[in-house]
N, C-alpha and C positions, 0 to 999 in steps of 0.2 A: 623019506627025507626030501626028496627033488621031486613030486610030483609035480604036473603041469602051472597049478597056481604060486606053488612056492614058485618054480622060474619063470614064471612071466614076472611075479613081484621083483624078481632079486635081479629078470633084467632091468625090470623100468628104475630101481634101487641105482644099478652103473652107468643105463643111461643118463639119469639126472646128475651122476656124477662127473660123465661125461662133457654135460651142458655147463657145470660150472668151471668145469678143466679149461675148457673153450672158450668161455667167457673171463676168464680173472689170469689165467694159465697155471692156476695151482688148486688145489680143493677138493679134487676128486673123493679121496679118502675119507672128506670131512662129511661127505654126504651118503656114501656108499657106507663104509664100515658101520655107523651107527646102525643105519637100515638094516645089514646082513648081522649082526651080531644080537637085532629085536629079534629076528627068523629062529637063528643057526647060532652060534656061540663066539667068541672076538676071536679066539683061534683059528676057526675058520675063516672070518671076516678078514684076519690080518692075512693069511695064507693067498687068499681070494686077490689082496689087491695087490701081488708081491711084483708081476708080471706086468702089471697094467702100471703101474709105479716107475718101474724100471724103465720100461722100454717108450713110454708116451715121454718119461722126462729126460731121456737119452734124446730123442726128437729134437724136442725141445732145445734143449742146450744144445744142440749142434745149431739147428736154427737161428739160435739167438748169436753163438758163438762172436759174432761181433763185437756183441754190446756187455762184454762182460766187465766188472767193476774192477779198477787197476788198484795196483796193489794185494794185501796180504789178507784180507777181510774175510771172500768168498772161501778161499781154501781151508784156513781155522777154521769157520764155523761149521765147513763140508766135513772135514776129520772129526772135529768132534763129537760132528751129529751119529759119523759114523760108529766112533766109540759106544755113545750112548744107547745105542742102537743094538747093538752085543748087549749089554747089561740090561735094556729094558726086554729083550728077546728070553734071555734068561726067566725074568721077572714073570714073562708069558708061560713059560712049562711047569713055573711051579707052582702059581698063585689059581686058586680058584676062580672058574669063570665066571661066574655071578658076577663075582667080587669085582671081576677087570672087564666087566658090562659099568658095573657104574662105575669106574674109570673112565670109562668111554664118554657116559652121559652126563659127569661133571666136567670132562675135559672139553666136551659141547658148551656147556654153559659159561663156564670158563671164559671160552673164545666170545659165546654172544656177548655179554658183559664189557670184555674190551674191546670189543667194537660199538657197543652203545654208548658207555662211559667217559670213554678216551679219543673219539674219532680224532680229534687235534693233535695227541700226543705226539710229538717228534723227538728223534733223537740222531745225532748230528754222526759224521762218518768215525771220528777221533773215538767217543764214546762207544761206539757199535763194535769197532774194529779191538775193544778191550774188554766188551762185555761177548763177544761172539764165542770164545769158549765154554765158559759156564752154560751159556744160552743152547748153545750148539748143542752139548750133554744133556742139557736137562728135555730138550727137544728130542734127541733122538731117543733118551730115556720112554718117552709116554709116546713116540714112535714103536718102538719096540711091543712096548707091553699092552697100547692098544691100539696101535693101525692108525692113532690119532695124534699127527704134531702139531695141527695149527693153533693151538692156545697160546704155543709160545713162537713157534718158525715164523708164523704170519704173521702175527700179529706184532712182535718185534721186526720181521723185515717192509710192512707194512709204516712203524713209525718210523722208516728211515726216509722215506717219502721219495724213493727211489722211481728212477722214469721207468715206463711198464716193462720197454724192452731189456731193461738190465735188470728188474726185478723177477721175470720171468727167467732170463741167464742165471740169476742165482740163487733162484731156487728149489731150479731144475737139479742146477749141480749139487745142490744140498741135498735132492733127493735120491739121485743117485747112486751118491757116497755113501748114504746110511739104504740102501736096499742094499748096496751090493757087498755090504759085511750081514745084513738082514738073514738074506737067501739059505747061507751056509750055516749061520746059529741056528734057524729052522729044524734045518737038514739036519744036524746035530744033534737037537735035542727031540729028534724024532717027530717035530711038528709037522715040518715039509715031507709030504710025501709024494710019488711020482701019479698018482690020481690026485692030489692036489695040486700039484703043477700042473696039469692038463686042464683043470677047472681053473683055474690061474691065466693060463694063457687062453683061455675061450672067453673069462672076462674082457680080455681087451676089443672085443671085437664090439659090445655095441656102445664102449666108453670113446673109442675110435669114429664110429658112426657118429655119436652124436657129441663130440666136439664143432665140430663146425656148426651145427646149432646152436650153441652157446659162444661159437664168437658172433654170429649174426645177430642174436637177442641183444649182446653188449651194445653190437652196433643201435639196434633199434630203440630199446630203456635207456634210461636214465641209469645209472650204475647205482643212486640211490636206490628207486625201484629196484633192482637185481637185489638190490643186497639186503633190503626187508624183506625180501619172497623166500629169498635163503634162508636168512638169518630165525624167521617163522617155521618153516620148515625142518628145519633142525629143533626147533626147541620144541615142536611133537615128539618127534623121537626120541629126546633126549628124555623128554615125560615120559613116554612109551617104556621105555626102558625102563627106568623107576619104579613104576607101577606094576610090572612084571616082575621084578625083586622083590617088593613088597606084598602081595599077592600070592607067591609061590610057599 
């Protein structure tokens, strides 16, 4: 299972996850988990980024801790995400992983879509602040069950058109809230084990590394550019994936 090419792929897999962590300050997951669950299985892939999750976006929001959104907004939709987060966890121990691979690989497409489709779409703090529960849930939900929430966390905290340093503040703490009820439904339903948490916490080390590459690319691209190379990038794997269900 780990021979030398699987991890050279499944690090250069958290390094690019790393680069986009660095450049955007959210995304890791969107790029890693796809990759590690084409390898290895979403089980693992979710296990894999539990640690890197946590503790890169624990950073984070300390960091940012300034620029966090006043009022009641960030917190609901952090509980929430948390809630949903337990129930899509669940969803993970007992549904077939085929099955929650292409969860993974429509939850991919999902997101390219509402970034191709909608780049305009806005929605205002009043609006947000009454949809942040539902949203919250249904995010943590497809957190849970695949390693994967940006179809909805992004791309709703994205049309709020938030400035970067409070969009990073909250969604750091969104991610947070939904690891650190994550961790322990794991644990529980016998997913997490104490050699996965050691492969868990060994990921962070080259998604750490190459963060700071991905804030310097920000700097140097166009964020368009970044965001067709991603956006491309993903939708192989997301193929990749597909084709491997079908095929098997």
């Amino acid at each position: 299972m780990f021979d030398f090419t699987t991890l050279a792929i499944a690090f250069l897999c958290l390094a690019a996850g790393g680069v986009l962590k660095g450049a955007t300050g959210a995304g890791a997951p969107v790029i890693a988990v796809p990759a590690l669950a084409m390898m290895f299985d979403v089980r693992f892939a979710v296990v894999v980024m539990m640690m890197p999750n946590l503790l890169t976006n624990i950073l984070q929001a300390w960091r940012f801790r300034g620029s966090q959104l006043a009022g009641s907004f960030v917190w609901l939709f952090a509980i929430a995400g948390a809630v949903g987060a337990v129930i899509g966890t669940m969803m993970l121990a007992v549904f077939p992983a085929d099955y929650l691979s292409l969860l993974v690989a429509f939850g991919v497409f999902a997101y390219i879509a509402s970034r191709l489709m909608r780049p305009d779409w806005m929605i205002g703090l009043d609006l947000a602040r009454r949809l942040s529960i539902p949203v919250g849930v249904v995010a943590g939900v497809l957190q849970g069950a695949s390693g994967v929430s940006a179809p909805v966390s992004l791309t709703f905290l994205n049309a709020m058109r938030l400035d970067r340093p409070i969009f990073i503040s909250t969604v750091s703490i969104f991610f947070v809230a939904m690891t650190l009820t994550q961790v322990p439904a794991l644990a529980v339903t016998g997913i997490m084990t104490w050699q996965g948490m050691a492969i868990s916490f060994a990921a962070m080390l080259p998604i750490l590394a190459f963060m700071p590459v991905g804030s310097a690319l920000a700097q140097r691209f166009s964020k368009e550019t970044f965001d067709r190379v991603i956006l491309a990038f993903l939708a192989a794997l997301a193929l990749k994936i597909i084709y491997d269900f079908t095929t098997r």
